[in-house]
Biopython code that builds the backbone (N, CA, C, O; Angstrom):
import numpy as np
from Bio.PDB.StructureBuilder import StructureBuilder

atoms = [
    (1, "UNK", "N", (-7.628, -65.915, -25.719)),
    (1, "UNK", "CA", (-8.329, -67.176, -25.700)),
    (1, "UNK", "C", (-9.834, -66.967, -25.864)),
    (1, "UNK", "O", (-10.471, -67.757, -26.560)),
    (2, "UNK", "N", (-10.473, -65.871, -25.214)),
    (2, "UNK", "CA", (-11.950, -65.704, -25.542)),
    (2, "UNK", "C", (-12.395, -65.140, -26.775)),
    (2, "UNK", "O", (-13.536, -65.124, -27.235)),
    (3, "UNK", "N", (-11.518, -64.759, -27.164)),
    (3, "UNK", "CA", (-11.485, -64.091, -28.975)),
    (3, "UNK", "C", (-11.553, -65.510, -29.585)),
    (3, "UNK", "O", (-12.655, -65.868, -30.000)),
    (4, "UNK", "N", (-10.529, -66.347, -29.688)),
    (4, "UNK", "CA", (-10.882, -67.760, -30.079)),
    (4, "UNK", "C", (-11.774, -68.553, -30.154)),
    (4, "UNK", "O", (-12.230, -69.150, -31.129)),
    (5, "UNK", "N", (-12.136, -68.575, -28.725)),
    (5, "UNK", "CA", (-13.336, -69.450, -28.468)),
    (5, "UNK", "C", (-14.689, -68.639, -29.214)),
    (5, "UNK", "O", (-15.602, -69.324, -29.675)),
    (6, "UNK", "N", (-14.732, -67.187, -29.286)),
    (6, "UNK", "CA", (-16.113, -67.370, -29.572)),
    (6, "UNK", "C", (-16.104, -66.970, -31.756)),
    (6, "UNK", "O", (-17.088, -66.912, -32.495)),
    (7, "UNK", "N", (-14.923, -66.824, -32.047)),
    (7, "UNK", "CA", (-14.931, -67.423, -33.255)),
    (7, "UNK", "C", (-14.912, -68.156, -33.976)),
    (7, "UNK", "O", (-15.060, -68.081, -35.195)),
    (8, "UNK", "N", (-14.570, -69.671, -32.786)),
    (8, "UNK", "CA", (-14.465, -71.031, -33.303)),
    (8, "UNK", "C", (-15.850, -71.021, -33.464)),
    (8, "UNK", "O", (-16.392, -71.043, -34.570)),
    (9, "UNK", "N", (-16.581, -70.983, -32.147)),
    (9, "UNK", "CA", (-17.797, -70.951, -31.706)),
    (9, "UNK", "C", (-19.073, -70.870, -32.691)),
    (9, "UNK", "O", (-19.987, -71.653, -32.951)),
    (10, "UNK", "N", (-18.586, -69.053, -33.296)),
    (10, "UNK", "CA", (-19.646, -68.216, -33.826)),
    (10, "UNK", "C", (-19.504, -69.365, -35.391)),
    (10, "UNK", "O", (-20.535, -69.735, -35.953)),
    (11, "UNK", "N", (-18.404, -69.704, -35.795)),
    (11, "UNK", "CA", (-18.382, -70.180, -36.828)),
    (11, "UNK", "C", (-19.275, -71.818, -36.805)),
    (11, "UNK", "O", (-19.823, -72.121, -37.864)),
    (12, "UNK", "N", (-19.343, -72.373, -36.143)),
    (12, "UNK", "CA", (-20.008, -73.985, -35.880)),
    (12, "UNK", "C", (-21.207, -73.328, -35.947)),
    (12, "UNK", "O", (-22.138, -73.893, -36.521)),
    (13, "UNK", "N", (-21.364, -72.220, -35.460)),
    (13, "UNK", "CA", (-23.080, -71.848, -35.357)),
    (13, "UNK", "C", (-23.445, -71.081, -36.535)),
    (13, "UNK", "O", (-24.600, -71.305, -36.898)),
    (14, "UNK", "N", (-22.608, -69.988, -37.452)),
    (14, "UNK", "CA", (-23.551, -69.968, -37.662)),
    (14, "UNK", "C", (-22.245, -69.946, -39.468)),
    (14, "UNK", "O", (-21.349, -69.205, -39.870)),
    (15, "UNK", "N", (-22.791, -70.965, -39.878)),
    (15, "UNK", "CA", (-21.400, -71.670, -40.648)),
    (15, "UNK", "C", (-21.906, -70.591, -42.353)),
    (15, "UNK", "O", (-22.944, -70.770, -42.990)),
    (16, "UNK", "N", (-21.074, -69.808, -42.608)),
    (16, "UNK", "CA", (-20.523, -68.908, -44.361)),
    (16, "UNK", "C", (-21.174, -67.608, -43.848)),
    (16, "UNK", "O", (-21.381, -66.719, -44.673)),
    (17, "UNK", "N", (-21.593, -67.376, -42.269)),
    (17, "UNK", "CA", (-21.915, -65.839, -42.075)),
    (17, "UNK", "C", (-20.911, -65.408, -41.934)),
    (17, "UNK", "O", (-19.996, -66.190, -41.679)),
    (18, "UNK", "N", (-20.566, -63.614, -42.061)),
    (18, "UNK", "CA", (-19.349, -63.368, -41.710)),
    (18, "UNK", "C", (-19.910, -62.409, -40.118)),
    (18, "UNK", "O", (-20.984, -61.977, -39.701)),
    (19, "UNK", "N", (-18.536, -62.425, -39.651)),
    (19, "UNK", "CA", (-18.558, -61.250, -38.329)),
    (19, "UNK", "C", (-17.505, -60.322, -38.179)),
    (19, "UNK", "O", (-16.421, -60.298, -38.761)),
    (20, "UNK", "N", (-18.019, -59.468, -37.219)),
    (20, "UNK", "CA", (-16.431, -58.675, -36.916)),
    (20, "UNK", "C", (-15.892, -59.034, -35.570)),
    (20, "UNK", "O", (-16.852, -59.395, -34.888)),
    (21, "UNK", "N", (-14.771, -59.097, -34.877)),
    (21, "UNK", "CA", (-14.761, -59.149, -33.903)),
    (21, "UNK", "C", (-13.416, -58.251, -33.808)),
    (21, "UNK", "O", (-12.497, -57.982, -34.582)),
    (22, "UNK", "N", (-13.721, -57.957, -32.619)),
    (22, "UNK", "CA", (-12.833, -56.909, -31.716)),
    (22, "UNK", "C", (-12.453, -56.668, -30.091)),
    (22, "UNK", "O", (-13.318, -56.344, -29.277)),
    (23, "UNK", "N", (-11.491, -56.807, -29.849)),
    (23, "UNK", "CA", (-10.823, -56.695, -28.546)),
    (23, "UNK", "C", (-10.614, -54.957, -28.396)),
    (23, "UNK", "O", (-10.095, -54.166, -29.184)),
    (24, "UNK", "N", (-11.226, -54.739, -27.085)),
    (24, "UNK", "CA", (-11.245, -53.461, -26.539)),
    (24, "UNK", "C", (-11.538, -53.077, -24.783)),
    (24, "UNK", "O", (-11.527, -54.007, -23.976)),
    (25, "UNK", "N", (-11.759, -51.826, -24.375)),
    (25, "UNK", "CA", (-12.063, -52.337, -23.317)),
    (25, "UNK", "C", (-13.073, -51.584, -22.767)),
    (25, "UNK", "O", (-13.267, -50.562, -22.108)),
    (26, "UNK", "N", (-13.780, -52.728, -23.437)),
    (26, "UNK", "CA", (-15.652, -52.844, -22.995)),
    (26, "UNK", "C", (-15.962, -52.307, -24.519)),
    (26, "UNK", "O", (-15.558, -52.914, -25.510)),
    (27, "UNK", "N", (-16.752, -51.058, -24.585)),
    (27, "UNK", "CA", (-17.157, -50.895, -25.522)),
    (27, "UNK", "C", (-16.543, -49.382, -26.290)),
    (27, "UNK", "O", (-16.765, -48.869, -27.387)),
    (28, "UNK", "N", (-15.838, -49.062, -25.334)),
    (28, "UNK", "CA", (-15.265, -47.652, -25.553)),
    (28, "UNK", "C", (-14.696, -47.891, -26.961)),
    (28, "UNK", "O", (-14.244, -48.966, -27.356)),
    (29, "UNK", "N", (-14.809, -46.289, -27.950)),
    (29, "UNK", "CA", (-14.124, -46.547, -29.425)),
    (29, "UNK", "C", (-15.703, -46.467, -30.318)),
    (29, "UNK", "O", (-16.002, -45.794, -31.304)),
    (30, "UNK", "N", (-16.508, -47.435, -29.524)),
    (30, "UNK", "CA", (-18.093, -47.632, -30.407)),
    (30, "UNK", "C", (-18.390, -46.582, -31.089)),
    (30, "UNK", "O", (-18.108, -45.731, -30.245)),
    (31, "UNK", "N", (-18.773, -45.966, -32.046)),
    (31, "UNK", "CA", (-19.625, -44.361, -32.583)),
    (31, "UNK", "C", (-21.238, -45.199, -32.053)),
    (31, "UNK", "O", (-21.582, -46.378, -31.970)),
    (32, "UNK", "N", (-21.903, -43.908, -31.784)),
    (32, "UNK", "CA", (-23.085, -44.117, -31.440)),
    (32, "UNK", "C", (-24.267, -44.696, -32.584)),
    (32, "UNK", "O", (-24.304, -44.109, -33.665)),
    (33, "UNK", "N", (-24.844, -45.384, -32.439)),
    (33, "UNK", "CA", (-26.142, -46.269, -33.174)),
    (33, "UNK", "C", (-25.472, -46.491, -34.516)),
    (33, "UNK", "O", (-25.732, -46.016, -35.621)),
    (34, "UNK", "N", (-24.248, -47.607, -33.996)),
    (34, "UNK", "CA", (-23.791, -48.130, -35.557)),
    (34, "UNK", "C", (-23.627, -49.535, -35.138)),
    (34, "UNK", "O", (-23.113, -50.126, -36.087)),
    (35, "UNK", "N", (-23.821, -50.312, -34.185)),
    (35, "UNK", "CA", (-24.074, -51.750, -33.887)),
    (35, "UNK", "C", (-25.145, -52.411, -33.498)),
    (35, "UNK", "O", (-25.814, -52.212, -32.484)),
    (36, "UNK", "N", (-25.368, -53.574, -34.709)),
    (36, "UNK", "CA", (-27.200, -53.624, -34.203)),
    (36, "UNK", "C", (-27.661, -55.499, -33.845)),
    (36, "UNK", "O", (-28.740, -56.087, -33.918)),
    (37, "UNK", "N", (-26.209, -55.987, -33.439)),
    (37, "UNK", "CA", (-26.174, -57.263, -32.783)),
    (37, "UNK", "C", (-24.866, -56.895, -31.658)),
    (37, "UNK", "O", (-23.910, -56.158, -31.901)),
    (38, "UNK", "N", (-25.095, -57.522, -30.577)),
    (38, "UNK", "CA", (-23.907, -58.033, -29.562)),
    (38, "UNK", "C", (-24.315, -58.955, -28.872)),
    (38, "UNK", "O", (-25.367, -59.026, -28.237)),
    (39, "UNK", "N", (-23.464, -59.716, -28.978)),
    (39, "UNK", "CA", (-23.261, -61.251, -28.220)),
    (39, "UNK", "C", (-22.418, -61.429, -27.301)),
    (39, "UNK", "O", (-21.296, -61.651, -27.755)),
    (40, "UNK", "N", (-22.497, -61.427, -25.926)),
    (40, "UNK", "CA", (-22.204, -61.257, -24.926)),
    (40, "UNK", "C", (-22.088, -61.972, -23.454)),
    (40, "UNK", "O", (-23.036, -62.241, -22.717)),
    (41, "UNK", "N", (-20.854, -62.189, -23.232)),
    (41, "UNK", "CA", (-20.935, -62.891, -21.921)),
    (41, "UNK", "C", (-19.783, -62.013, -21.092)),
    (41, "UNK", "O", (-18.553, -62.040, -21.043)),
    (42, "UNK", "N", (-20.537, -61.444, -20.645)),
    (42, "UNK", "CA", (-19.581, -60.484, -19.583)),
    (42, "UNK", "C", (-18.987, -61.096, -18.612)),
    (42, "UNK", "O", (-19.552, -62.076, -18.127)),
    (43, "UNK", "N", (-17.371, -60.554, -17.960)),
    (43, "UNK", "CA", (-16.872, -61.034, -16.994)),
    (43, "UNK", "C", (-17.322, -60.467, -15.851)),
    (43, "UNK", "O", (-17.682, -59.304, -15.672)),
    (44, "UNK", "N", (-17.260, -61.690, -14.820)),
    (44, "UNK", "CA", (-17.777, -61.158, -13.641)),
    (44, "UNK", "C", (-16.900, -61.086, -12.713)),
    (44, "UNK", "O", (-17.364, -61.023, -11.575)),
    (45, "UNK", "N", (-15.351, -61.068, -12.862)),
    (45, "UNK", "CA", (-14.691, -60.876, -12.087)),
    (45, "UNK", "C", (-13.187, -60.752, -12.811)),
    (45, "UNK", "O", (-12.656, -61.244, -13.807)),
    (46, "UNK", "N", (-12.857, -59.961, -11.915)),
    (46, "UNK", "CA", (-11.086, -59.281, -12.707)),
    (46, "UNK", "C", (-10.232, -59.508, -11.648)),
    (46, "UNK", "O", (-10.080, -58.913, -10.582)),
    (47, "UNK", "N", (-9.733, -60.421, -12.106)),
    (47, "UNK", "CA", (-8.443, -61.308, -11.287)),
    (47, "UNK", "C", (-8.990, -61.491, -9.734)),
    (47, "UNK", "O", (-9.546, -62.581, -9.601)),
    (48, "UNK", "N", (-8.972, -60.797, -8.686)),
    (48, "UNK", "CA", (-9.486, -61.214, -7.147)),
    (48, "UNK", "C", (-10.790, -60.702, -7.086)),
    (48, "UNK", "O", (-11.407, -61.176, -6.132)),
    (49, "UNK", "N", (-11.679, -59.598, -8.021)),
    (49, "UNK", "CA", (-12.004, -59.307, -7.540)),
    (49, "UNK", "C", (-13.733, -59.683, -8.085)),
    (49, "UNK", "O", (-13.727, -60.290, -9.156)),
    (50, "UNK", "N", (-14.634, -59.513, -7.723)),
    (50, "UNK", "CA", (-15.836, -60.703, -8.182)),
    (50, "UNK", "C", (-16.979, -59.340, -8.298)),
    (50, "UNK", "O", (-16.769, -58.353, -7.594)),
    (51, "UNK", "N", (-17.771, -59.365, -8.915)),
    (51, "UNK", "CA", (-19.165, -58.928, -9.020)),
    (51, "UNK", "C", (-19.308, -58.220, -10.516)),
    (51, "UNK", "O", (-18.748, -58.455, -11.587)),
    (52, "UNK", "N", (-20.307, -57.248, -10.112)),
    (52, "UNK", "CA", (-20.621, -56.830, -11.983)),
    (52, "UNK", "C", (-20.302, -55.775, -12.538)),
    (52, "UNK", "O", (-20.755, -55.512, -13.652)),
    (53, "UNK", "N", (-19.441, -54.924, -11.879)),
    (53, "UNK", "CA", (-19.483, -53.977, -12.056)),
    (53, "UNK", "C", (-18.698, -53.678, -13.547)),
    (53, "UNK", "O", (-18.524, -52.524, -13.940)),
    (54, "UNK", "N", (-18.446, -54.350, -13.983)),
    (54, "UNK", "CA", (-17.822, -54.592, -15.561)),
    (54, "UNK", "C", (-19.060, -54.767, -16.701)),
    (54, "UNK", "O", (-18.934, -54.132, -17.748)),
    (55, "UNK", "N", (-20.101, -55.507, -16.537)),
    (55, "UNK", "CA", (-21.007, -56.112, -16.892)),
    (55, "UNK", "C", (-22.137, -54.770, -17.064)),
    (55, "UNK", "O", (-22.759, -54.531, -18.098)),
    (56, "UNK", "N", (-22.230, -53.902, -15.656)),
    (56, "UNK", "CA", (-23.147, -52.734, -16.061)),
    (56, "UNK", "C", (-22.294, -51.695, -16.793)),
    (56, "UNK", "O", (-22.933, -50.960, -17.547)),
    (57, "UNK", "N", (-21.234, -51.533, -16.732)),
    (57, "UNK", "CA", (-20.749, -50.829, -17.649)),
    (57, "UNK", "C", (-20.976, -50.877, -18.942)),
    (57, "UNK", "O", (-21.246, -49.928, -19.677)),
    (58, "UNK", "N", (-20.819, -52.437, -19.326)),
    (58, "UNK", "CA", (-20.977, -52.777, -20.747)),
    (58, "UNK", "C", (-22.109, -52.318, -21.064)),
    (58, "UNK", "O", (-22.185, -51.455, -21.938)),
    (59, "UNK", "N", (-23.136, -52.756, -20.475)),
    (59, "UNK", "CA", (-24.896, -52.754, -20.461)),
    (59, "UNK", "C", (-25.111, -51.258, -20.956)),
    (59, "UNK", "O", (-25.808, -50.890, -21.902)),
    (60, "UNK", "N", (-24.242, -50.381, -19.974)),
    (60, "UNK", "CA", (-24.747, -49.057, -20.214)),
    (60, "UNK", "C", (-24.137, -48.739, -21.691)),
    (60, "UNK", "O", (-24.929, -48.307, -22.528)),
    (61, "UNK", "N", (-22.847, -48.918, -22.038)),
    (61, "UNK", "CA", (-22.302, -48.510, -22.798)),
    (61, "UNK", "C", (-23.294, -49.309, -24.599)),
    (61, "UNK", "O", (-23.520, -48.657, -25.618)),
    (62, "UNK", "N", (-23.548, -50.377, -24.427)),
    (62, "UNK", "CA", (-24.233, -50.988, -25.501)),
    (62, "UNK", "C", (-25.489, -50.478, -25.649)),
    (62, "UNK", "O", (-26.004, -50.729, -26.738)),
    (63, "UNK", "N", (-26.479, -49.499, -24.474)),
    (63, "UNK", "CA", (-27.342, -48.885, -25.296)),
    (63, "UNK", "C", (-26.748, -47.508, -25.870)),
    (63, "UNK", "O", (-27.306, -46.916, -26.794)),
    (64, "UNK", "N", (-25.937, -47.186, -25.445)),
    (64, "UNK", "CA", (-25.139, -45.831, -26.544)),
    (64, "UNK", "C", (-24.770, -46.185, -28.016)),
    (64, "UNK", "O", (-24.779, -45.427, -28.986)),
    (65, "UNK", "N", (-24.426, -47.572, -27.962)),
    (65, "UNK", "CA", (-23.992, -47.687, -29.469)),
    (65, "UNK", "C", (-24.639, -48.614, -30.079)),
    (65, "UNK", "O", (-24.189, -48.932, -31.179)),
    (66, "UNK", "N", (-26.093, -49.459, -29.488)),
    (66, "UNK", "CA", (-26.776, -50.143, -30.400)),
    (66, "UNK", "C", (-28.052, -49.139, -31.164)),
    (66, "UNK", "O", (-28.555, -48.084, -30.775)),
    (67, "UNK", "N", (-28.273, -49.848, -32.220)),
    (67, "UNK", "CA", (-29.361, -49.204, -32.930)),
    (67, "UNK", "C", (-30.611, -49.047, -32.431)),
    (67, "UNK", "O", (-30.600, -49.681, -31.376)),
    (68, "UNK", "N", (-31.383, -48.701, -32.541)),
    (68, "UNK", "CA", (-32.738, -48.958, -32.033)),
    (68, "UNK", "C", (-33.734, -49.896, -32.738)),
    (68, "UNK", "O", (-34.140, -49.805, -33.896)),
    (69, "UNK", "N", (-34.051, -50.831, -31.794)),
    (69, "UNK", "CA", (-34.910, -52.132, -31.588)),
    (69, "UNK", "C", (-33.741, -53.171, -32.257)),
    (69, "UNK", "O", (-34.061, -54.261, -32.731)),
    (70, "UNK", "N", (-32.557, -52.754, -32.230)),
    (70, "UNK", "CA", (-31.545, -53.742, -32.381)),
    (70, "UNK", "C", (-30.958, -54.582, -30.964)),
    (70, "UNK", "O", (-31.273, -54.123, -29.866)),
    (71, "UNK", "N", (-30.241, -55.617, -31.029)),
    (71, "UNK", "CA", (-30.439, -56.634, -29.772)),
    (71, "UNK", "C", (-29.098, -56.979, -29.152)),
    (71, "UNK", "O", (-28.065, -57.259, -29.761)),
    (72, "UNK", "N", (-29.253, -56.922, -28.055)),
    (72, "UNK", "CA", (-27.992, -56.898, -27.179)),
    (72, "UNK", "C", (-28.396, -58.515, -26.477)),
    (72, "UNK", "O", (-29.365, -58.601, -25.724)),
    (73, "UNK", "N", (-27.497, -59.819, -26.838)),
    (73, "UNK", "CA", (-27.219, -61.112, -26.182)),
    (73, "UNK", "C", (-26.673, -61.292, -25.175)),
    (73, "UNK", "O", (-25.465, -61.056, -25.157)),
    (74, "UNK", "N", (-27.184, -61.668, -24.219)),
    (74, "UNK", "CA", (-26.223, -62.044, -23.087)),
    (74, "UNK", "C", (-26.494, -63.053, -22.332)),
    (74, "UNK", "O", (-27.548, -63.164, -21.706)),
    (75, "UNK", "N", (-25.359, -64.058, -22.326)),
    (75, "UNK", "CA", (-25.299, -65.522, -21.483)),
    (75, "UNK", "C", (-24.420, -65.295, -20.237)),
    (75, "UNK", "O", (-23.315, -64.808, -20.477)),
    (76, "UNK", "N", (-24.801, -65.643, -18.560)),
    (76, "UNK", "CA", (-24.561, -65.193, -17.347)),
    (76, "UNK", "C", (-24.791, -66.404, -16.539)),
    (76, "UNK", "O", (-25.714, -67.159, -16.844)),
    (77, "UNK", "N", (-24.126, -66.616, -15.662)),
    (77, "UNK", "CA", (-24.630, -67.002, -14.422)),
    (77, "UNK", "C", (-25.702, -67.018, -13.793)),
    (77, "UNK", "O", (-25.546, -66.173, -12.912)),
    (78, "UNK", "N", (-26.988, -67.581, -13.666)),
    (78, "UNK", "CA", (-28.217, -67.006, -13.503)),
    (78, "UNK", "C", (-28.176, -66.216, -11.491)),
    (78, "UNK", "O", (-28.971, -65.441, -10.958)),
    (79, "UNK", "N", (-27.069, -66.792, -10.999)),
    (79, "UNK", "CA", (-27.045, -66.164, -9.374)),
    (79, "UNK", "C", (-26.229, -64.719, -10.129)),
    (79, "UNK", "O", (-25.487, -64.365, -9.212)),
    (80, "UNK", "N", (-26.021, -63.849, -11.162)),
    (80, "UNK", "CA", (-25.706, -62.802, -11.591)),
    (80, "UNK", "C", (-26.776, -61.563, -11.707)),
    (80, "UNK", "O", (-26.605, -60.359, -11.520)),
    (81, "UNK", "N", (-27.764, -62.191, -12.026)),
    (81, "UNK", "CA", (-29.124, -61.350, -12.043)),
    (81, "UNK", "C", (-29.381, -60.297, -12.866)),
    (81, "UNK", "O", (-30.104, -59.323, -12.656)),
    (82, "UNK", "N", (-28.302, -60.755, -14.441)),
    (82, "UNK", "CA", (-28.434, -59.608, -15.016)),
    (82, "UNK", "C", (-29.937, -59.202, -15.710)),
    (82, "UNK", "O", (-30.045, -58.331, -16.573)),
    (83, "UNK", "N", (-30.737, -59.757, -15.332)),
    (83, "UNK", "CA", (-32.078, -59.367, -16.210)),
    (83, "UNK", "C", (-32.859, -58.297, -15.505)),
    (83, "UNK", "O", (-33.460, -57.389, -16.080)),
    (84, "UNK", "N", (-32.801, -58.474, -14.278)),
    (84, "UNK", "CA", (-33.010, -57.278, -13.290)),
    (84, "UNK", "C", (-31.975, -55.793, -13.866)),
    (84, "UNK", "O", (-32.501, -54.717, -14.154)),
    (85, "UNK", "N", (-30.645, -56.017, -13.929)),
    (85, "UNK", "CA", (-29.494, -54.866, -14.025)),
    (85, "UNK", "C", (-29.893, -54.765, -16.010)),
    (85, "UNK", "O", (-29.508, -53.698, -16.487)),
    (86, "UNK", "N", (-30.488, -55.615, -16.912)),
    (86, "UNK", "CA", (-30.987, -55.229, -18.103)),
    (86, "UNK", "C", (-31.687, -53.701, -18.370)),
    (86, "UNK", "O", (-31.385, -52.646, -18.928)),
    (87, "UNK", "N", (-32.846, -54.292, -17.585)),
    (87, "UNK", "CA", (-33.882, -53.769, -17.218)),
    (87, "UNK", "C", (-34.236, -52.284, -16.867)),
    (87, "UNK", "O", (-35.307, -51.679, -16.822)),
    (88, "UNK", "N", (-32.449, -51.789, -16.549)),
    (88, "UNK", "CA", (-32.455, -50.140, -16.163)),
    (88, "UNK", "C", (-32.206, -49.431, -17.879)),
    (88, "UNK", "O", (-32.287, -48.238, -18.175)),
    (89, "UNK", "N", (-31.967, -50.312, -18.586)),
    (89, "UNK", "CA", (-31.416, -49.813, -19.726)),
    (89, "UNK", "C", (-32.277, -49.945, -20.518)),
    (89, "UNK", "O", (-32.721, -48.869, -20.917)),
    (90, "UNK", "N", (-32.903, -51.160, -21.102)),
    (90, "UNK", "CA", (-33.588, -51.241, -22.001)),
    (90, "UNK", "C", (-35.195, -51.868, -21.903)),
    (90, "UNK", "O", (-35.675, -52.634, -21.068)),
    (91, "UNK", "N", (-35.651, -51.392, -22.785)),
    (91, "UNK", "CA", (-37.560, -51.404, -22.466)),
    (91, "UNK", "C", (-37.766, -52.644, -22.217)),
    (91, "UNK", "O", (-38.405, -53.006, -21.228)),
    (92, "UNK", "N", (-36.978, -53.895, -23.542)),
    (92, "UNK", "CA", (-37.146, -55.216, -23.637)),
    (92, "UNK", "C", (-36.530, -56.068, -23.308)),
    (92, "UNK", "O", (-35.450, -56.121, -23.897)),
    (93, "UNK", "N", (-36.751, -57.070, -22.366)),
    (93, "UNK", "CA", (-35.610, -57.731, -21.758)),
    (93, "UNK", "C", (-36.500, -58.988, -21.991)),
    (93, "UNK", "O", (-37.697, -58.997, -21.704)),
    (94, "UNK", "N", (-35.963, -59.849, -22.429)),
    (94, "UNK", "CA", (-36.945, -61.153, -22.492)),
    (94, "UNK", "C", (-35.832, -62.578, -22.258)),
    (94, "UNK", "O", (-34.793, -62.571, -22.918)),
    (95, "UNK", "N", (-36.074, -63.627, -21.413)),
    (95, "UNK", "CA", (-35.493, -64.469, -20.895)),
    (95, "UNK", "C", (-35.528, -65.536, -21.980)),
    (95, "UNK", "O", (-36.605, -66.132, -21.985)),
    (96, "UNK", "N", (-34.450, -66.048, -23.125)),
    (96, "UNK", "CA", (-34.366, -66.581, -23.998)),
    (96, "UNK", "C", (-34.481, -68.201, -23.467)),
    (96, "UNK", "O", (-35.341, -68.923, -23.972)),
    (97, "UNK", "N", (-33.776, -68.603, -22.663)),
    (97, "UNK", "CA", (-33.521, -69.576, -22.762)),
    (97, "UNK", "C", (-32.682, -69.884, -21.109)),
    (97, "UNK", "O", (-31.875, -69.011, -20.789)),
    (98, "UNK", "N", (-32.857, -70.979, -20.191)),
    (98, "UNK", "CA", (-31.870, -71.258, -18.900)),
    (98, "UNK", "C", (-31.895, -72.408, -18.263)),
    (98, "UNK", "O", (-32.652, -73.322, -18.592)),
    (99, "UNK", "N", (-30.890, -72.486, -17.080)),
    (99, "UNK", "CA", (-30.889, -73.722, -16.703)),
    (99, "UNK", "C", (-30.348, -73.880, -15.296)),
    (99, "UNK", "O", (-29.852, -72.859, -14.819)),
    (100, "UNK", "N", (-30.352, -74.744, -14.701)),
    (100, "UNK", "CA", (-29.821, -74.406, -13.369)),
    (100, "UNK", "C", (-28.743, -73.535, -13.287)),
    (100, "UNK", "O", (-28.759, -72.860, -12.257)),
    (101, "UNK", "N", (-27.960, -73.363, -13.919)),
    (101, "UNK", "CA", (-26.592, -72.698, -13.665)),
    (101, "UNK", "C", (-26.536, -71.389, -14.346)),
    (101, "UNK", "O", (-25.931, -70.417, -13.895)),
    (102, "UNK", "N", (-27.350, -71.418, -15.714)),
    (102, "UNK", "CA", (-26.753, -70.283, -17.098)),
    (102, "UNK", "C", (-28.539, -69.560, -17.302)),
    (102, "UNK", "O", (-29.569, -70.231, -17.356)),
    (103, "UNK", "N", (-28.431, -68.072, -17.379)),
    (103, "UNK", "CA", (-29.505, -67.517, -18.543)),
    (103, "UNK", "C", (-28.984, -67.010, -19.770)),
    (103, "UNK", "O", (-27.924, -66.388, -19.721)),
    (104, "UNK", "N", (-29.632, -67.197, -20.998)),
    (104, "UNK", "CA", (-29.866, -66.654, -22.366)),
    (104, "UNK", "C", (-30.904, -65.547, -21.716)),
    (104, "UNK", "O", (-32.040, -65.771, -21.299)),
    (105, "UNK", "N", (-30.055, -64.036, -21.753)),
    (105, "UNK", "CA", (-31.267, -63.017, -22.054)),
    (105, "UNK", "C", (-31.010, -62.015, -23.646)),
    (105, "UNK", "O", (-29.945, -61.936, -24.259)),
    (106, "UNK", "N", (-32.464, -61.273, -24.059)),
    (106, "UNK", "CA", (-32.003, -60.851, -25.325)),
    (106, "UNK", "C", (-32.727, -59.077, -24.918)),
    (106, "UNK", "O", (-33.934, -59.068, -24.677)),
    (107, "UNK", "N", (-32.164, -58.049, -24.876)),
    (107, "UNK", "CA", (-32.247, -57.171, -24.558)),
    (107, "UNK", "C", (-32.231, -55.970, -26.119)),
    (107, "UNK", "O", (-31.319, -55.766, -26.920)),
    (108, "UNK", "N", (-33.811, -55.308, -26.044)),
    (108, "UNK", "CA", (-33.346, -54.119, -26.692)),
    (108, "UNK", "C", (-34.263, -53.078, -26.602)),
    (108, "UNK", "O", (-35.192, -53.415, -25.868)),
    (109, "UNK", "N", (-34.409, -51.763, -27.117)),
    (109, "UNK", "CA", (-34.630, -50.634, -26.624)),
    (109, "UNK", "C", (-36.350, -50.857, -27.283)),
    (109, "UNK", "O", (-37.195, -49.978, -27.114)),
]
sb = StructureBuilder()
sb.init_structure("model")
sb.init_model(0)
sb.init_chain("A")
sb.init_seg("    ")
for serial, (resi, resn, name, xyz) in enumerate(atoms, 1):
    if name == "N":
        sb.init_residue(resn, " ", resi, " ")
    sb.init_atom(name, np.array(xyz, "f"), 0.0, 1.0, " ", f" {name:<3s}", serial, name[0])
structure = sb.get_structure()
């Protein structure tokens, strides 16, 4: 269903671009500095169990395989605090866009 949604999604937005998308788990499989967009909304919880520890994984794993000064997206929960947990990874973390509930951050090296 989240493969769906964000291809219905990606397509309303960004309408005759193409993408790739792929189901995996997390980022494992990546070769190093061959992805130089990710769009991202990490889960914050796996079936009972709640916090981020999925989310820094990803984080870590996406500066292994993004390019350099290429950009890692991520939309969160703003009580998630990923701009702080960004921040161990990459030089640039800049707060795109938020609202009571959600941040847009755009992260890159």
């Amino acid at each position: 269903m989240a493969l769906a949604s964000a291809k219905h999604n990606y397509q309303r937005a960004f309408k005759g671009r193409r993408a790739t998308y792929t189901t995996a788990d997390a980022l494992t499989g990546f070769a190093p500095d061959t992805v130089y967009l990710i769009l991202c909304n990490p889960p914050f919880h796996q079936q009972t169990t709640i916090g981020s520890h999925i989310a820094m994984r990803m984080f870590q794993q996406v500066k292994q395989i993004l390019r350099v000064d290429d950009e890692l997206w991520v939309i969160g929960n703003r009580h998630l605090g990923y701009q702080s947990s960004l921040k161990k990874y990459f030089s640039k973390v800049e707060l795109v866009a938020s609202n009571a509930k959600f941040t847009i951050l755009k992260a890159s090296s």
